[in-house]
C-alpha positions as CSV (number, residue, x, y, z in Angstrom):
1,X,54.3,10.2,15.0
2,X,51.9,9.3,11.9
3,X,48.8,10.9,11.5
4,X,46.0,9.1,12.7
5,X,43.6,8.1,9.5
6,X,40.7,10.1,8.8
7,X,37.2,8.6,10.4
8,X,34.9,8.2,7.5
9,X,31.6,9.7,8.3
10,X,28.8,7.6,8.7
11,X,25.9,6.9,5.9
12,X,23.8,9.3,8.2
13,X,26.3,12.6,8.0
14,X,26.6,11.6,3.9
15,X,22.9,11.3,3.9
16,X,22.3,14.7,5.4
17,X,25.0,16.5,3.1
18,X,24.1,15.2,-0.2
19,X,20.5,14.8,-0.2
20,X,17.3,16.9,0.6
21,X,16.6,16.1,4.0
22,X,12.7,15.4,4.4
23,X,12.8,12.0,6.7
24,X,13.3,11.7,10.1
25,X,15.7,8.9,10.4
26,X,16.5,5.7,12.8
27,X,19.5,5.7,15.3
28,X,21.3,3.0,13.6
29,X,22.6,2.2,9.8
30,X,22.7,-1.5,8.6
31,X,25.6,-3.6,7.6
32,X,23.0,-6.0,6.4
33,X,20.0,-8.3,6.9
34,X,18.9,-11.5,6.9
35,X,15.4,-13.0,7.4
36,X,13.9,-11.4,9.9
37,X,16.4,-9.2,11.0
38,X,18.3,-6.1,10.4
39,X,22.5,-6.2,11.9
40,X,24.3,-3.2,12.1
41,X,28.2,-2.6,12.0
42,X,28.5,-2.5,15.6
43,X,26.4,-6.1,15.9
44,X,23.1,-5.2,17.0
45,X,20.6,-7.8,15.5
46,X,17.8,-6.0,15.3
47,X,14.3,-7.9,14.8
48,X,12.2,-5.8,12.1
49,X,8.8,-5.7,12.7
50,X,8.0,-3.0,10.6
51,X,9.3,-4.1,7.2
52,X,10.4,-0.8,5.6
53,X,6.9,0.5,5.7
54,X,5.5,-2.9,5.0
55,X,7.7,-4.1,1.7
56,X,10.0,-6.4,2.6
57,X,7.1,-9.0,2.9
58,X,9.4,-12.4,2.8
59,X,12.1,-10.6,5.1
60,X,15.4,-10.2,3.9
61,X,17.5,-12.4,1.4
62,X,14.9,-15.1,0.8
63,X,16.3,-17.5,-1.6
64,X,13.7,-17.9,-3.8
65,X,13.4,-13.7,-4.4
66,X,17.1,-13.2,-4.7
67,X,17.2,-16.3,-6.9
68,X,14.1,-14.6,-9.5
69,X,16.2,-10.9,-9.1
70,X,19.8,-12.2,-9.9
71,X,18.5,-15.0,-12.3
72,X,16.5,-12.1,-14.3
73,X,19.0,-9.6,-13.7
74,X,21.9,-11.9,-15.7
75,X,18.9,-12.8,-18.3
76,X,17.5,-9.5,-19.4
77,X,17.7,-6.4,-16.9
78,X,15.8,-4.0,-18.7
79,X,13.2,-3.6,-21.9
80,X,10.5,-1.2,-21.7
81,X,6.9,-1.9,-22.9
82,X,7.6,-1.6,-26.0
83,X,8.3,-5.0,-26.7
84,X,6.1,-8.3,-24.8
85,X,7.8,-10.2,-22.4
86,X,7.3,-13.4,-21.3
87,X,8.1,-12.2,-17.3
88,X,5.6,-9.3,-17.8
89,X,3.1,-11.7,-18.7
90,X,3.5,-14.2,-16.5
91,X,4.1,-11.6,-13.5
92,X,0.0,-10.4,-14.3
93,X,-1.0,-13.5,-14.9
94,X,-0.2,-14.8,-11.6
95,X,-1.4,-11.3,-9.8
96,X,-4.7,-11.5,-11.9
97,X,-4.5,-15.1,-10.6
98,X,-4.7,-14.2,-6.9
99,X,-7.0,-11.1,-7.3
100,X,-10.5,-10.8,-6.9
101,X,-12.1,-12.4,-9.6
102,X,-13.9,-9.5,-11.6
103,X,-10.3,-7.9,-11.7
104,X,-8.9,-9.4,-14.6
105,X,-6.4,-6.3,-16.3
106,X,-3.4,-5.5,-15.1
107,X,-1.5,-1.8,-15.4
108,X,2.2,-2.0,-14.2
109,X,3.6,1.0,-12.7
110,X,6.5,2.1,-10.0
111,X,4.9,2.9,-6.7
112,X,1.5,3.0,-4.4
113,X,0.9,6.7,-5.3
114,X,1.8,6.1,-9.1
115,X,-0.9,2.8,-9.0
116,X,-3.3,5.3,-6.9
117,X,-2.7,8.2,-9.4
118,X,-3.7,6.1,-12.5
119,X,-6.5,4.5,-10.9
120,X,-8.2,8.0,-10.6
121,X,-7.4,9.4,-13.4
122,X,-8.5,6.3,-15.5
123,X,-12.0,6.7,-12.6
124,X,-12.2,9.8,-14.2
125,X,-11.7,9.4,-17.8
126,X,-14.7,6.4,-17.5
127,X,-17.0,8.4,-15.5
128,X,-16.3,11.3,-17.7
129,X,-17.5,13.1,-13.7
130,X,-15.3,15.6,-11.6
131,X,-15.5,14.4,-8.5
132,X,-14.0,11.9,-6.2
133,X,-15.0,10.9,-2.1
134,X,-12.4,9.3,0.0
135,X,-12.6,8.3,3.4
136,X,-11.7,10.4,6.5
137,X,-8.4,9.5,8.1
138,X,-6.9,8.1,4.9
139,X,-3.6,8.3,3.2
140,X,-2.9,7.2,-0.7
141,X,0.3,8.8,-1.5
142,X,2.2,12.3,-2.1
143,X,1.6,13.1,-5.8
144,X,-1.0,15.6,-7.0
145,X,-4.3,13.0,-7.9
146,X,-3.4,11.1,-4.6
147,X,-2.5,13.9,-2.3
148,X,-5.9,15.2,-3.0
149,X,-7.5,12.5,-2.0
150,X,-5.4,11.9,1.4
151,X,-6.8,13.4,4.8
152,X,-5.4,16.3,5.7
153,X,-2.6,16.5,3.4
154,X,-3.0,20.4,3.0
155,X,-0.1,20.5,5.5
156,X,2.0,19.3,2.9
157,X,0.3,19.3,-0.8
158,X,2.3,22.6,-2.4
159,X,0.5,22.2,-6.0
160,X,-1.8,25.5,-6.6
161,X,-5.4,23.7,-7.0
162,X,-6.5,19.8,-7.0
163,X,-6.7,18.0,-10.3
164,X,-10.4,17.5,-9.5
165,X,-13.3,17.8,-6.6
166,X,-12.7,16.0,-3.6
167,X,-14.7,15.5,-0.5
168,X,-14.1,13.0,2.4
169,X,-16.7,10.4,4.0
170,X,-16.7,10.0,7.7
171,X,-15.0,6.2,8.2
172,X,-17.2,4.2,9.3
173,X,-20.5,6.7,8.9
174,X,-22.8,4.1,6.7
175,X,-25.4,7.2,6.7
176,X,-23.0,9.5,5.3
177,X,-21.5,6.8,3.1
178,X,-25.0,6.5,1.4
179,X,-25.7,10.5,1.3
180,X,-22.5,11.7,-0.4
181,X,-22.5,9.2,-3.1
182,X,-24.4,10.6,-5.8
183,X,-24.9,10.8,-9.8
184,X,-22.1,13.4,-9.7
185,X,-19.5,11.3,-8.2
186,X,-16.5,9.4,-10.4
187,X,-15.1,7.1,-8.0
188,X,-14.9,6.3,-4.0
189,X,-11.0,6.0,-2.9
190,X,-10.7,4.0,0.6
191,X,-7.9,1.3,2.4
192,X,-10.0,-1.4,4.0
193,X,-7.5,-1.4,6.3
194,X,-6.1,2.3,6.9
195,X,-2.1,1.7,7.4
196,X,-0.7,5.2,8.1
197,X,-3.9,6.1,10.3
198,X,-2.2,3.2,12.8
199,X,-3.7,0.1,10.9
200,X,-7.8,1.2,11.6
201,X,-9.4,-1.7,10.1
202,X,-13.1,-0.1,8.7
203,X,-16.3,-1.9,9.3
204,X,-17.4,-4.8,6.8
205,X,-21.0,-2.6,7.0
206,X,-19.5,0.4,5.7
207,X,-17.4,-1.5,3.2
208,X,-20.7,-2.8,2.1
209,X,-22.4,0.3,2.1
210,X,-19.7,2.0,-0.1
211,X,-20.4,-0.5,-2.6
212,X,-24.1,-0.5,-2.8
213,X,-24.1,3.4,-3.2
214,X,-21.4,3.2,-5.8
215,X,-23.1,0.5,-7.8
216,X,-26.4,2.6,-7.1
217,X,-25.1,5.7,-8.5
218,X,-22.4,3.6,-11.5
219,X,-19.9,5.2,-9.5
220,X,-16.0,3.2,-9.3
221,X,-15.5,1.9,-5.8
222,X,-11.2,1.9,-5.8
223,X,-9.4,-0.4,-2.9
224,X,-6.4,0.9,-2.0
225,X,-4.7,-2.3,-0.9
226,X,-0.7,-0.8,-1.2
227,X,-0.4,-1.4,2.4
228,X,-3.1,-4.0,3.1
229,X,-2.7,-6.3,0.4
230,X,-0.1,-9.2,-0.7
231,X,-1.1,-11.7,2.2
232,X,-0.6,-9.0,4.6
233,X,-4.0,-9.4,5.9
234,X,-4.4,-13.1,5.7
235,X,-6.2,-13.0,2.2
236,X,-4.1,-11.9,-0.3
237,X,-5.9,-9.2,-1.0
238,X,-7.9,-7.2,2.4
239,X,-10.9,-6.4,0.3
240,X,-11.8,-10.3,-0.4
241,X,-11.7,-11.1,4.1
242,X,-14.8,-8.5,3.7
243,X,-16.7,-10.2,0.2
244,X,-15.9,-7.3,-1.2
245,X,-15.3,-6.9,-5.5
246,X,-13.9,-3.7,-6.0
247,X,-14.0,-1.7,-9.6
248,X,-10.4,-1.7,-9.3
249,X,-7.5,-2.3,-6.7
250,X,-4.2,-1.0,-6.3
251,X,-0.7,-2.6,-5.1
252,X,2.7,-2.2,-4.0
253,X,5.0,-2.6,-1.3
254,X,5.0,-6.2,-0.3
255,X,4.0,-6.6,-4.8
256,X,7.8,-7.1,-5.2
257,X,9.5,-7.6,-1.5
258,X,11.6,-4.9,-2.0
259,X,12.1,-4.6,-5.8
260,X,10.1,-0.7,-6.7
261,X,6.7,-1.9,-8.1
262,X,3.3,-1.0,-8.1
263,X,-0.1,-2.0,-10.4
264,X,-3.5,-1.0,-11.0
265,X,-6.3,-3.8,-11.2
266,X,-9.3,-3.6,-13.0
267,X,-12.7,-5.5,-15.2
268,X,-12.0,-5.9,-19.1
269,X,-14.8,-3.1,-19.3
270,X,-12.9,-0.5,-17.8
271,X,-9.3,-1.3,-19.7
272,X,-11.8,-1.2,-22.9
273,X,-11.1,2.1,-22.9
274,X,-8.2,2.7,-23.2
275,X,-5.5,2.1,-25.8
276,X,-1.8,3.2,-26.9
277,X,-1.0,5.9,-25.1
278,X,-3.5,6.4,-23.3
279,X,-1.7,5.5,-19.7
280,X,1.8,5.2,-19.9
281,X,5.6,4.5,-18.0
282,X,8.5,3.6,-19.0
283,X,9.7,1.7,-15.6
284,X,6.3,-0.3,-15.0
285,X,6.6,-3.7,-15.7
286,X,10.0,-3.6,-16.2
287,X,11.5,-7.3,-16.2
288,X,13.4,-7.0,-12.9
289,X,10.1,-6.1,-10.9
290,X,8.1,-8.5,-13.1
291,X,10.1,-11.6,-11.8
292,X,10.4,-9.8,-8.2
293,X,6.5,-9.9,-8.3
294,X,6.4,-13.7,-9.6
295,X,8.8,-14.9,-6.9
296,X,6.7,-13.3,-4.5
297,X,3.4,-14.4,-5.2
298,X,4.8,-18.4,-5.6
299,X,6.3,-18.2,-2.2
300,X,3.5,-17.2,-0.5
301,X,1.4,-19.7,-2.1
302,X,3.8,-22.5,-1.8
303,X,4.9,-21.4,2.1
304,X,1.3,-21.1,2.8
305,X,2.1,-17.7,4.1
306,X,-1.7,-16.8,4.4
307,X,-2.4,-19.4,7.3
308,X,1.1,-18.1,8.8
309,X,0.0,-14.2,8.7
310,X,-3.4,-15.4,10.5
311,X,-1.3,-17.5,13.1
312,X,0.7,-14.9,14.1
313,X,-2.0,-12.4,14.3
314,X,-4.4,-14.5,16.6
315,X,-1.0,-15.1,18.7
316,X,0.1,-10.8,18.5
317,X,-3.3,-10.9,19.8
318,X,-3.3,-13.3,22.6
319,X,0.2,-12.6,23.9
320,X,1.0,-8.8,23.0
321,X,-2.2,-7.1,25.1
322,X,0.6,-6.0,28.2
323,X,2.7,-3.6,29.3
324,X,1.1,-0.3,27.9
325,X,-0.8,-1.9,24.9
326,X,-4.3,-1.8,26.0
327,X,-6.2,-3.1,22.4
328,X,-4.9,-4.3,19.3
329,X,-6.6,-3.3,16.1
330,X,-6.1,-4.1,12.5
331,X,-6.1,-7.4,10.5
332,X,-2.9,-9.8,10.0
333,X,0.2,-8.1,10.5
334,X,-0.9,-5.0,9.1
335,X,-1.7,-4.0,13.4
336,X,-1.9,-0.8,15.4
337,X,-0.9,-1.4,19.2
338,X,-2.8,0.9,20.6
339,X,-1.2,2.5,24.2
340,X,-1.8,4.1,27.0
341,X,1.4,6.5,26.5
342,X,2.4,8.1,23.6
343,X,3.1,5.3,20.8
344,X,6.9,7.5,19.9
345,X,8.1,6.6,24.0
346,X,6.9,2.7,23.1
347,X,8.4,2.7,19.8
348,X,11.9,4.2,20.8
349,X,11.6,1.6,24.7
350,X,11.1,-1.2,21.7
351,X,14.1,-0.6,19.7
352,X,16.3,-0.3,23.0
353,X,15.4,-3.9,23.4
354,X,16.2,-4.2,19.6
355,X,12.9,-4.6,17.8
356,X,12.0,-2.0,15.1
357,X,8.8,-0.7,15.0
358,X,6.4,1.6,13.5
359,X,5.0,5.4,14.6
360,X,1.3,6.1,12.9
361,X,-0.8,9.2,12.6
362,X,-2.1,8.1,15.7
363,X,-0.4,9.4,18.6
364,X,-1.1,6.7,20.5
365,X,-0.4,3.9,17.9
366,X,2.2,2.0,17.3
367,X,2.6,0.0,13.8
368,X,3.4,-3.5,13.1
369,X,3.9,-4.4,9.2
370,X,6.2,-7.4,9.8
371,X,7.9,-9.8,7.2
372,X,4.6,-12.5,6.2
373,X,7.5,-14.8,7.5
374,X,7.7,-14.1,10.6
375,X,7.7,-17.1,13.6
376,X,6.5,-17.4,16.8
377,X,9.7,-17.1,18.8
378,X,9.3,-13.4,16.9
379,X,6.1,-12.5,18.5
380,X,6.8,-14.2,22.1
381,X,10.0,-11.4,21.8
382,X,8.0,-8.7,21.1
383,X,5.8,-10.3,23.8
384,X,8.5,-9.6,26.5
385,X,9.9,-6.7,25.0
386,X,6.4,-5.1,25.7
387,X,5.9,-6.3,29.1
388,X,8.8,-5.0,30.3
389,X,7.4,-1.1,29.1
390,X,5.1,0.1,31.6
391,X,2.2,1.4,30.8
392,X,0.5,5.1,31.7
393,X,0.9,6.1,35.5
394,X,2.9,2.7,36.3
């Protein structure tokens, strides 16, 4: 009798034998996706509402990304920043474009907690001052500047000391706000709409009063817009919804739909001073992200993807308040359902019914960060899918 061939383990046994195992990972492994939805290789079609932690902000396979990527990718691959190119330039030109309008510089780098670790350090270097204040609740990344500055990220930051003092406002605290920024501050850190905290959307007050104290005391206000920017809140940028100019702005995820990207935003007078060498990567602005960022930023204006993300939040809001979601909070489709049992039992009830959410630092939030392309025939799904989850004590 032959041998029977030998089962080839799945990505998920690979994963866990080859590489350092620090994520908790999904009961499924895709074969592929397209638009809106994830398949698998046993043909579940999975509808993604959660976008891979908000980046895949035209879905899957839109033509016009994959178009920019492979066109680019056949043209010129790679050249560092050595040399100008004309898909660098045109990549800031549009983002400065679509930015608010004080915000006039570009710096290209690879991630959200690269973009948030230059910020501060160029906050820092302008201010020639020692100490930063973000905002209670927050998150802006894993390295050692923005690890610092992310609530309660002693459980995880292992570097010895912080780069620099750090002390947190009380969201939402306008009093507080006004009290802790002083002459000895460099720069305030905050998301206008907090994504890991389960898509908390701060007050338009306390946004205000953050930027009265800074400009009070010449300290940098810094939006933190790697979640909560690209159209994802129905501006293309959260900050400009509240009339709010910040002294400079970060961005990534949805920035290049799924190509690594990131970039720091700020006025001429603040790139004034720096020069060669004084910031630096050899990845950022690379001319595979550069036309990943273009592509992205003509679709949504040529889709009108704006007036869609506002669309589909009014209808999340009107249809999606059942089975155990009780409020809905957030701005766009950067939204936390919040529930009446724990938001892990709704999340895991969800993808039974084959929709893919997100968890949040909120126990009792559940995440949505879906494609800016997403339909109503989407939402009325997750509209059913939700009714059909009872709610606390049901």
């Amino acid at each position: 009798m032959d041998a029977m061939p030998a089962q080839h383990p799945d990505a998920r046994t690979r994963e866990a034998a080859a590489t350092i195992p620090v994520y908790g990972q999904l009961p499924f492994v895709p074969e592929y996706a397209e638009g809106c939805d994830i398949v698998t290789a046993d043909g579940r079609r999975i509808l993604d509402l959660y976008g891979g932690h908000a980046v895949a902000a035209l879905g899957y396979g839109h033509p016009r990304l994959v178009a920019a990527i492979r066109e680019q990718s056949e043209t010129l691959l790679f050249q560092s920043n050595a040399v100008a190119l004309d898909v660098r330039a045109s990549a800031a030109e549009k983002l400065v474009s679509i930015a608010p309008k004080t915000l006039d510089r570009v710096f290209f780098v690879n991630s959200g907690a690269e973009a948030n670790e230059n910020a501060l350090r160029m906050a820092l270097s302008v201010t020639q001052r020692r100490k930063v204040l973000a905002i209670t609740h927050g998150f802006h990344g894993r390295t050692a500047a923005a690890g610092a500055v992310t609530w309660k990220s002693d459980k995880w930051y292992a570097f010895p000391q912080q780069p620099f003092d750090v002390d947190f406002i009380p969201r939402n605290d306008c009093a507080a706000a006004e009290t802790m920024i002083g002459p000895d501050i460099a720069a305030v850190i905050v998301e206008p709409v907090q994504g890991v905290a389960g898509a908390f959307d701060l007050s338009a007050d306390f946004l205000q009063a953050l930027r009265s104290a800074t400009r009070q005391h010449d300290a940098l206000l810094i939006a933190d817009e790697v979640q909560s920017g690209m159209g994802r809140c129905g501006d293309y940028f959260a900050v400009q919804g509240y009339g709010i100019e910040p002294d400079l702005m970060t961005s990534a995820k949805s920035l290049g739909g799924g190509v690594p990207c990131g970039a720091v935003l700020c006025r001429a007078d603040i790139a004034g001073h720096f020069g060669p060498g004084d910031l630096g990567t050899t990845f950022g602005g690379g001319p595979l992200a550069a036309a990943a960022i273009g592509a992205v930023i003509d679709t949504i204006r040529d889709e009108n993807l704006l007036a869609n993300v506002r669309a589909q939040e009014a209808r999340i809001r009107e249809r999606c308040i059942t089975g155990p979601v009780t409020r809905i909070q957030g701005k766009g489709l950067l939204l936390g359902l919040v529930c009446s049992r724990p938001a892990l039992d709704v999340r895991n009830a969800l993808l039974e019914q084959d929709i893919l959410t997100g968890t949040s630092a909120d126990p009792h939030v559940v995440r949505i960060l879906a494609p800016l392309v997403i339909n109503d025939e989407h939402v009325d799904h997750l509209a059913h899918a939700l009714a059909a989850i009872p709610g606390a004590g049901a």
